[in-house]
C-alpha positions as CSV (number, residue, x, y, z in Angstrom):
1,X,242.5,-59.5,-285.6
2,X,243.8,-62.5,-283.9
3,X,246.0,-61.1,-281.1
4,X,249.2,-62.8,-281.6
5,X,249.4,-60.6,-285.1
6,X,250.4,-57.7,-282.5
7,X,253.2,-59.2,-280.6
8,X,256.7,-57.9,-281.2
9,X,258.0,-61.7,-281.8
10,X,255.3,-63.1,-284.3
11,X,254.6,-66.5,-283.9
12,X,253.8,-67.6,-287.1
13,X,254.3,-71.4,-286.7
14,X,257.2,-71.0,-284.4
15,X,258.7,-67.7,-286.5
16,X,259.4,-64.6,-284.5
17,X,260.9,-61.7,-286.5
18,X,262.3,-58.9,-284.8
19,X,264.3,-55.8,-286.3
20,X,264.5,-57.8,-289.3
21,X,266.5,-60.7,-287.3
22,X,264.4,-64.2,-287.3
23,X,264.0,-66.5,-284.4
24,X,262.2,-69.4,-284.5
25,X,261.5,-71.2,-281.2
26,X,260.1,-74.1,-282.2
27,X,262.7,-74.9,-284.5
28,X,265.2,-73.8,-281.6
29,X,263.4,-76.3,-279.2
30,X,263.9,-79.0,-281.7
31,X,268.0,-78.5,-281.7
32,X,267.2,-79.4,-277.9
33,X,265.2,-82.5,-278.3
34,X,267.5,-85.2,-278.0
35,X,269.5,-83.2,-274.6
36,X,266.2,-83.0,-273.0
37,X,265.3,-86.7,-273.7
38,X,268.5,-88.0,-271.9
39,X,267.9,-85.2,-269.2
40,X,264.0,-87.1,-268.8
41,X,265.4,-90.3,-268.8
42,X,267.6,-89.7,-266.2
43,X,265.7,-88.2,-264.1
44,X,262.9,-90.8,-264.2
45,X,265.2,-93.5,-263.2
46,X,266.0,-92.1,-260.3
47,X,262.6,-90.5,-258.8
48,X,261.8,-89.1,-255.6
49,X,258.8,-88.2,-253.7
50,X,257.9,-85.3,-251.4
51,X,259.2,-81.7,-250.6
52,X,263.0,-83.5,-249.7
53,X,264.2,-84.2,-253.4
54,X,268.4,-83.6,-253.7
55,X,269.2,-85.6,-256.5
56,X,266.6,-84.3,-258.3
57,X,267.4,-80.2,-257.3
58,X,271.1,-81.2,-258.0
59,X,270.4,-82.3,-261.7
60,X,268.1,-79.2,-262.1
61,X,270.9,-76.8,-261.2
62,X,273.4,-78.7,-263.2
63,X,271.0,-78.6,-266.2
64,X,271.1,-74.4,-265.2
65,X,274.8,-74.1,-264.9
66,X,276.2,-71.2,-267.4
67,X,272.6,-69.5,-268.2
68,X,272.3,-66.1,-267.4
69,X,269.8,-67.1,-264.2
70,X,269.4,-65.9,-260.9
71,X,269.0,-69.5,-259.1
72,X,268.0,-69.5,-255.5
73,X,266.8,-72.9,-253.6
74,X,264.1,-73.9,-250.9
75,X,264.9,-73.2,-247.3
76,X,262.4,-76.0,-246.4
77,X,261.9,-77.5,-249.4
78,X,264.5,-78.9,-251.9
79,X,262.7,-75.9,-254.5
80,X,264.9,-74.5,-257.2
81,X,263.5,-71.0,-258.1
82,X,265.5,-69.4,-261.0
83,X,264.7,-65.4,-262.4
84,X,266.0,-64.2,-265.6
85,X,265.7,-60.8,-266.5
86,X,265.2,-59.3,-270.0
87,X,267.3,-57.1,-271.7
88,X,264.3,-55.2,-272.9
89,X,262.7,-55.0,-269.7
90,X,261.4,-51.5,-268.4
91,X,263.4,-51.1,-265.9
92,X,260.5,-48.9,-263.7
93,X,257.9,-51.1,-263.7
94,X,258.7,-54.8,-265.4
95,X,255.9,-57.3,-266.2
96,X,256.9,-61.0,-265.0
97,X,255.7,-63.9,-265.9
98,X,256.2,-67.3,-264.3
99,X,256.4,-70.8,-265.3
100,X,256.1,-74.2,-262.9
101,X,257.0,-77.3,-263.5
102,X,256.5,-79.9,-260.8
103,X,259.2,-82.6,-260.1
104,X,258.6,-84.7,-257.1
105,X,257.4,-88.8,-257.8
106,X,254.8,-91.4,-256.6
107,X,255.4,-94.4,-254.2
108,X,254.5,-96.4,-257.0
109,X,256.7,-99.6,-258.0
110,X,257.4,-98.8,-262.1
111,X,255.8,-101.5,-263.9
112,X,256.2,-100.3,-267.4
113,X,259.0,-102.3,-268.5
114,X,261.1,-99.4,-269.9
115,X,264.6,-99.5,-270.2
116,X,265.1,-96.5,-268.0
117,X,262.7,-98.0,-265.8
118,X,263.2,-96.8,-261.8
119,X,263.7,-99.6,-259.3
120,X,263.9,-97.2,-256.3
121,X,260.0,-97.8,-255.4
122,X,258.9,-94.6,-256.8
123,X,258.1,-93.8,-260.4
124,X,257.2,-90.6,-262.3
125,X,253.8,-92.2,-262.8
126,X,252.4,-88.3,-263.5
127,X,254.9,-86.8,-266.0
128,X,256.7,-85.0,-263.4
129,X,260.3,-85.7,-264.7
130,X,258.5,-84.3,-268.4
131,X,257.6,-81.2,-266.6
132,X,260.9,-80.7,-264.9
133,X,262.8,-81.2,-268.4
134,X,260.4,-79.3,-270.7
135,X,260.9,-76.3,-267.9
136,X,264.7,-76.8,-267.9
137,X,264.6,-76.3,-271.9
138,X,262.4,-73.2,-271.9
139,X,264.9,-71.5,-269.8
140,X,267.8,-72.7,-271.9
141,X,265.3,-71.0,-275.0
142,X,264.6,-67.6,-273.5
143,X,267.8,-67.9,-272.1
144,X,269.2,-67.7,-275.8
145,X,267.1,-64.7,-276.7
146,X,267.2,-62.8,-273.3
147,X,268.0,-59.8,-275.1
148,X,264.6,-59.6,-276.5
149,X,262.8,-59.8,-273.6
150,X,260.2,-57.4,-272.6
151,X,260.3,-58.3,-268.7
152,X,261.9,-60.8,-266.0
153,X,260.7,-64.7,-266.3
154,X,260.6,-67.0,-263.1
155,X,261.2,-70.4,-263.4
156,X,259.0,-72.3,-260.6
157,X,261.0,-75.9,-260.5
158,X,258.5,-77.2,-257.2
159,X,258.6,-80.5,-255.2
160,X,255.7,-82.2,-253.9
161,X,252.6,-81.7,-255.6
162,X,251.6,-85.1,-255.1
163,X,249.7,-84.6,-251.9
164,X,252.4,-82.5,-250.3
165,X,251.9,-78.9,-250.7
166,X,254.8,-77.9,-252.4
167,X,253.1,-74.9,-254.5
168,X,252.1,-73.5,-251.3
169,X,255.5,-73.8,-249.1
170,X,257.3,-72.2,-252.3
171,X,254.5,-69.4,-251.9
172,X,255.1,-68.9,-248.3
173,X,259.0,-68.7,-249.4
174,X,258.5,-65.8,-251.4
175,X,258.6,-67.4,-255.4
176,X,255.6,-65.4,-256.5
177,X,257.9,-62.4,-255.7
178,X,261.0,-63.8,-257.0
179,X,261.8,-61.0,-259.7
180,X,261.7,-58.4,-256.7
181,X,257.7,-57.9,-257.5
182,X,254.9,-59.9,-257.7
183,X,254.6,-62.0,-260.9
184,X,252.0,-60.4,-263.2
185,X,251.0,-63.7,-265.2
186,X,251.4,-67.5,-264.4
187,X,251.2,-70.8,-266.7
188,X,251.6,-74.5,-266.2
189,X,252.0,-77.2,-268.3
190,X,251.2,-80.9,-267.5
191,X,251.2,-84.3,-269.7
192,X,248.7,-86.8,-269.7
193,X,249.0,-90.5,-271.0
194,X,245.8,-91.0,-272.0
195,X,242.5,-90.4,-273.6
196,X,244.5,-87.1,-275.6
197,X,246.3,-87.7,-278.6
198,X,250.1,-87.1,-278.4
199,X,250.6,-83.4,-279.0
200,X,247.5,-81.9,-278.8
201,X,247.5,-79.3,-275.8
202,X,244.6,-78.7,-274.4
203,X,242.9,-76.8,-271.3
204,X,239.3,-74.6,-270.4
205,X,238.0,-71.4,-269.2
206,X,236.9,-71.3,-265.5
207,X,237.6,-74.3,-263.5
208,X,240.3,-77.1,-265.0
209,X,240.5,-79.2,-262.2
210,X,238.3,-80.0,-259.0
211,X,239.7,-78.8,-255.4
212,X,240.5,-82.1,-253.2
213,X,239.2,-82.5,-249.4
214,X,240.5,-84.8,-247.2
215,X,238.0,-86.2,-245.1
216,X,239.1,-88.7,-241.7
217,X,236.6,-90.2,-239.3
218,X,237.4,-92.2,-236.2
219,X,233.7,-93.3,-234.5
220,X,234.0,-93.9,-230.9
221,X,232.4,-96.8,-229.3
222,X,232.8,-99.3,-226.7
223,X,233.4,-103.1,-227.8
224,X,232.1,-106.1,-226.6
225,X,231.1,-110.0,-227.5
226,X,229.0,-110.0,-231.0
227,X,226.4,-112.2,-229.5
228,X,225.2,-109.3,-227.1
229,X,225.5,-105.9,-228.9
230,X,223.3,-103.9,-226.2
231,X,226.3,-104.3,-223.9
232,X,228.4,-102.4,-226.1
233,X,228.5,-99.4,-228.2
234,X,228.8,-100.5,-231.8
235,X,230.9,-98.1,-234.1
236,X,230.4,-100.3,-237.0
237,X,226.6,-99.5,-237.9
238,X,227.1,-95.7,-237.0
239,X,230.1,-95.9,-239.3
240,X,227.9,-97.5,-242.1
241,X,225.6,-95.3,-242.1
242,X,227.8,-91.7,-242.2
243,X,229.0,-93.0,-245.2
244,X,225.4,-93.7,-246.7
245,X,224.5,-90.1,-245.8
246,X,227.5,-88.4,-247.4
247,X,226.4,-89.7,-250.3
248,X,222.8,-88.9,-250.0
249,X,223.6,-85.6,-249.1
250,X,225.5,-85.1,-252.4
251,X,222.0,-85.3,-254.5
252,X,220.0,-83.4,-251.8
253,X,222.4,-80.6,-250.6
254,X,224.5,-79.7,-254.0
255,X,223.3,-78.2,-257.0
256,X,223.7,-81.0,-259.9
257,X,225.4,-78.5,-262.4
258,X,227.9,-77.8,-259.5
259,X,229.0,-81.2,-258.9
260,X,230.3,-82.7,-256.2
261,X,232.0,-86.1,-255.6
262,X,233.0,-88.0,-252.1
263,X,235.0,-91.2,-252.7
264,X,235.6,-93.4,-249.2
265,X,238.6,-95.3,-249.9
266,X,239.3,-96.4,-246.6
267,X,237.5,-98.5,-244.3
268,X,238.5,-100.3,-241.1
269,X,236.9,-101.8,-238.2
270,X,237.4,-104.7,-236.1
271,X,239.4,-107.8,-236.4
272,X,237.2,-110.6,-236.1
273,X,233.6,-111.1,-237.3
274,X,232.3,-111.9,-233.2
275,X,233.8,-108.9,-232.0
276,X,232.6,-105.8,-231.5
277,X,235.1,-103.0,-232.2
278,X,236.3,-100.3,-230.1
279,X,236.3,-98.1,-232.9
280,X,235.6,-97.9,-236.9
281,X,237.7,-95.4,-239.0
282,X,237.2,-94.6,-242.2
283,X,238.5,-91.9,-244.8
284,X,237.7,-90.5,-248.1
285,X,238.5,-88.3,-250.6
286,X,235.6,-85.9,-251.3
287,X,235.9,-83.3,-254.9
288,X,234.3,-79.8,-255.6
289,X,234.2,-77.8,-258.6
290,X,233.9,-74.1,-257.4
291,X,235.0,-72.5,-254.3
292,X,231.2,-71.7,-253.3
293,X,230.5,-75.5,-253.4
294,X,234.0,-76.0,-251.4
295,X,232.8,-73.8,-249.1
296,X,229.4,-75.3,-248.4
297,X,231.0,-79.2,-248.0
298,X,232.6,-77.6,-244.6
299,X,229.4,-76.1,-243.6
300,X,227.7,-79.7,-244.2
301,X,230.1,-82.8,-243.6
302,X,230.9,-82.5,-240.1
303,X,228.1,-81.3,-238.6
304,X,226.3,-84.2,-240.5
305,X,229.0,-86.6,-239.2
306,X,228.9,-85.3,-235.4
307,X,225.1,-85.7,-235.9
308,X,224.8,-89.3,-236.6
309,X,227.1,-90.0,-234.0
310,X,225.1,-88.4,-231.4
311,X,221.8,-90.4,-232.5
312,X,224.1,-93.7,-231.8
313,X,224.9,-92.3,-228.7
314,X,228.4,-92.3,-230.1
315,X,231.2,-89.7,-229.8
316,X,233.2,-89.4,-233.1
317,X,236.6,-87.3,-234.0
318,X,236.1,-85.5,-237.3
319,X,238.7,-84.0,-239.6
320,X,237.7,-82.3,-242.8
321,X,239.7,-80.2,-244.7
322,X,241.2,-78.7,-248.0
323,X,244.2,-80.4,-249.4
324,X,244.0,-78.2,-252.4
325,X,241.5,-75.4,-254.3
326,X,239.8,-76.3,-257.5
327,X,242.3,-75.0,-260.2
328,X,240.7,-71.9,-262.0
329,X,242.2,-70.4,-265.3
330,X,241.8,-67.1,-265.7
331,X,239.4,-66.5,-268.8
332,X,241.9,-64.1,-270.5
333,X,244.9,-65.7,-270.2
334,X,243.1,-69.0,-271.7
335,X,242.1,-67.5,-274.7
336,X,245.8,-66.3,-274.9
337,X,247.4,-69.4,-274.3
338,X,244.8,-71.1,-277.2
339,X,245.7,-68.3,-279.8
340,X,249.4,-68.4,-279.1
341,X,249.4,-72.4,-279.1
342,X,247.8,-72.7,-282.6
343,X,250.0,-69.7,-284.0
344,X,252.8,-71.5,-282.5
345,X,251.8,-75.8,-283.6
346,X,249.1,-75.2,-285.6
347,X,245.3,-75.3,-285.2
348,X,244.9,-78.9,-285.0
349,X,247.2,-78.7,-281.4
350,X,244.4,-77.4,-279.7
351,X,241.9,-79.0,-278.2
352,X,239.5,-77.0,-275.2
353,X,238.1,-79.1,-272.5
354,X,234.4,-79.9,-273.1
355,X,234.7,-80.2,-269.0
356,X,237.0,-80.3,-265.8
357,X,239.2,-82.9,-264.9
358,X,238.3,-84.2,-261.2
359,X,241.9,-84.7,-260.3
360,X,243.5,-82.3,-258.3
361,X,246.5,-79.6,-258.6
362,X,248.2,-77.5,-256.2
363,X,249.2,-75.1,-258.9
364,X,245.5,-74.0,-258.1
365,X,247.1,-71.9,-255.5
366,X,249.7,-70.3,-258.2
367,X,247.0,-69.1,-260.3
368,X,244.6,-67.9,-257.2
369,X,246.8,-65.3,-256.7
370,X,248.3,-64.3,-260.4
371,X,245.9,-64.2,-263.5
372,X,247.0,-67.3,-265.5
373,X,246.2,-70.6,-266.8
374,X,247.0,-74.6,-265.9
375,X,247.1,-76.5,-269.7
376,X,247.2,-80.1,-270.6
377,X,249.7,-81.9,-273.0
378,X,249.0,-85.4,-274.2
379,X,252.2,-87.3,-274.3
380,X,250.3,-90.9,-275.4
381,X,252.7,-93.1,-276.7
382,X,252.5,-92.7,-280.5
383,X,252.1,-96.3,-281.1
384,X,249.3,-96.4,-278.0
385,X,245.5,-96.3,-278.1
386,X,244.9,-92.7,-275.7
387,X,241.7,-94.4,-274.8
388,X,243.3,-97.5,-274.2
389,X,247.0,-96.7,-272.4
390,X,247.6,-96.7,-268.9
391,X,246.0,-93.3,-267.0
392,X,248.5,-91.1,-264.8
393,X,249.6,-92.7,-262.0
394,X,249.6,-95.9,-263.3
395,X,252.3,-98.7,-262.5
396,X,252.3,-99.5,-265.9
397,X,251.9,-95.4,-267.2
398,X,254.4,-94.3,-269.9
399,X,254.9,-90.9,-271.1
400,X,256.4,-90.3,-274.7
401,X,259.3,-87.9,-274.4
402,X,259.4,-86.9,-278.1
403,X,256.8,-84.1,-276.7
404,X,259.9,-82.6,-275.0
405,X,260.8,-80.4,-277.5
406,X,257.2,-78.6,-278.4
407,X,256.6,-78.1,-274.4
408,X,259.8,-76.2,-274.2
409,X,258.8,-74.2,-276.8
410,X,254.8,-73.0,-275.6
411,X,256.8,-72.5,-272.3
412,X,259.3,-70.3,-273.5
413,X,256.7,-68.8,-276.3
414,X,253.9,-67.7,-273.7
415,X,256.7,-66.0,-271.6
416,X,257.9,-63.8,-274.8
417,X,254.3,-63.4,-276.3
418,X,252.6,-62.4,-272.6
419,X,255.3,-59.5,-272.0
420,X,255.4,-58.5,-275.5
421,X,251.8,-57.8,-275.2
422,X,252.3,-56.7,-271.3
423,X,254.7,-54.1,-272.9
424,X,252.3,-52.2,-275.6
């Protein structure tokens, strides 16, 4: 028997009947739509990047104002971490479930054209401002039905994803024990402008998204006239060839069906072509797929990098580290989310993953340390091509907000669905 025919709240296509009284939160989140697309819209005009977002906190508390929330913010982060407790919550020992949306910008000038377009510089080229206002209406939707509820919900509103951490600081702050225990289940939501149809949620057992490295190399040598290299100590050739190597060592060292990817997208030396540089730098990004192959790239890159120095007769700094884990769902909680999004939309509204994506999240470090599971929304414009329209983080990347309503409701639906079934 599919497992969403056991939960208190049945989620027959949105329906939920309980003690004969009927609640339907996907015709709830509709009522919603057209507040949460202003809320969007304002928020995308005016985007911000980083842990240090005020207006952005400010609008999310406003958006909060009068629910039955307890709202606490970041002490070094401009975080917004709001608990609301169920009225049928045990009381002894209650199950908590926690829901992130990210909210923090690129420094990407908007070129989409838009009417609400930002001019600030920064653009929410990734669907932040979605995330933030789909979160904002799930707590306005369990909010509404609190009564119900078989355990405490924590809403995760989090700056700076985009390179910056922000999953872990809020960790370090305590939001994984915001309810006054640790959260027992954890879910994420995030649109994509492309290659998915609008609508059609979609995610994957195991690993959903790669874990990120940051790799940085400065080679060391001594410059000198280009017309007599043995009097110097050329960094450019050394330099040349550590980046050859990493990628030979990709097909030599790694296991092809655990797949690894290193990216230099930075490369500087000299500034003339008859002058031997002091130094040549470069940087790159370099991907892994499991935490075994994560492991192993630290074993490998920077010995390899010291050792082709050394042959030069170079010295070379070296900095390699994680900028985030690869994002594992928890096998469970996928084949949850699946069954309670088709109850919920329909079959059709679910797609899985035939693979990872090889982008990166820091939500990774949510769902490291409570069961749970990271799921995709396209949000193509309806009018667009997916495998034509601009990709996330795109100048020219638009988003279409009439998604809103439906992300509310999965958010607020896995919350009620997961302690329901928590609670039997």
């Amino acid at each position: 028997m599919p497992i969403w025919h056991s939960f208190r709240y049945r989620l027959d296509r949105g329906r939920a009947d309980q003690k004969g009284s009927s609640v339907n939160l996907k015709e709830d989140a509709q009522s919603l739509q057209e507040d949460l697309v202003q809320v969007r819209r304002s928020l995308h005009r005016e985007p911000e990047i980083g842990l240090q977002l005020p207006r952005t906190q400010e609008r999310v508390l406003k958006e909060l104002q009068g629910l039955p929330l307890e709202v606490s913010v970041g002490k070094d982060t401009t975080s917004v971490t709001a608990v609301l407790r169920g009225g049928a919550r045990s009381d002894a020992n209650p199950t908590t479930v926690l829901l992130r949306g990210d909210m923090d910008a690129l420094p990407v000038d908007e070129l989409t054209g838009l009417d609400f377009a930002a001019e600030n510089g920064a653009m929410h080229a990734c669907g932040h401002d979605l995330h933030t206002t789909a979160l904002i209406g799930g707590a306005r939707l369990l909010s509404q039905h609190r009564d119900a509820l078989k355990g405490d919900v924590v809403f995760m509103f989090q700056p700076g994803e985009e390179g910056h951490d922000g999953a872990g600081v809020m960790i370090a702050e305590g939001v994984l024990d915001a309810a006054g225990k640790r959260a027992d289940f954890a879910y994420g939501l995030h649109v994509i402008s492309n290659q998915s149809p609008q609508g059609v949620f979609a995610s994957r057992p195991q690993t959903v998204m790669s874990a990120a490295h940051n790799l940085d190399v400065t080679v060391l040598g001594a410059g000198g006239h280009g017309s007599a290299p043995h009097g110097a100590k050329d960094p450019v050739p050394a330099a040349a060839e550590m980046i050859t190597a990493l990628q030979t060592m990709v097909t030599r060292v790694f296991n092809i069906f655990d797949p690894v990817v290193v990216t230099v997208g930075y490369l500087r030396a000299g500034s003339i072509r008859n002058v031997i540089p002091d130094t040549a730098t470069f940087q790159a990004t370099v991907r892994a797929f499991s935490n075994d192959a994560s492991e192993r790239l630290h074993e490998v890159i920077p010995p390899l990098i010291r050792g082709i120095a050394a042959a030069h007769g170079l010295d070379v700094d070296v900095r390699f580290e994680v900028q985030y884990p690869a994002t594992i769902n928890d096998v469970d909680e996928v084949a949850f989310s699946q069954q309670l999004i088709q109850a919920l939309m329909g079959e059709e509204r679910y797609a899985e993953l035939p693979q990872p994506v090889s982008g990166s999240e820091d939500f990774s470090r949510v769902i490291a340390e409570v069961p749970g599971a990271f799921i995709f929304l396209g949000a193509c414009m309806a009018d667009a091509d997916p495998h034509k329209a601009a990709m996330n983080h795109s100048p020219r990347a638009q988003f279409d907000d009439h998604v809103l309503a439906d992300a509310a409701a999965v958010y607020a639906a896995l919350a009620v669905a997961r302690l329901d079934k928590a609670s039997q």
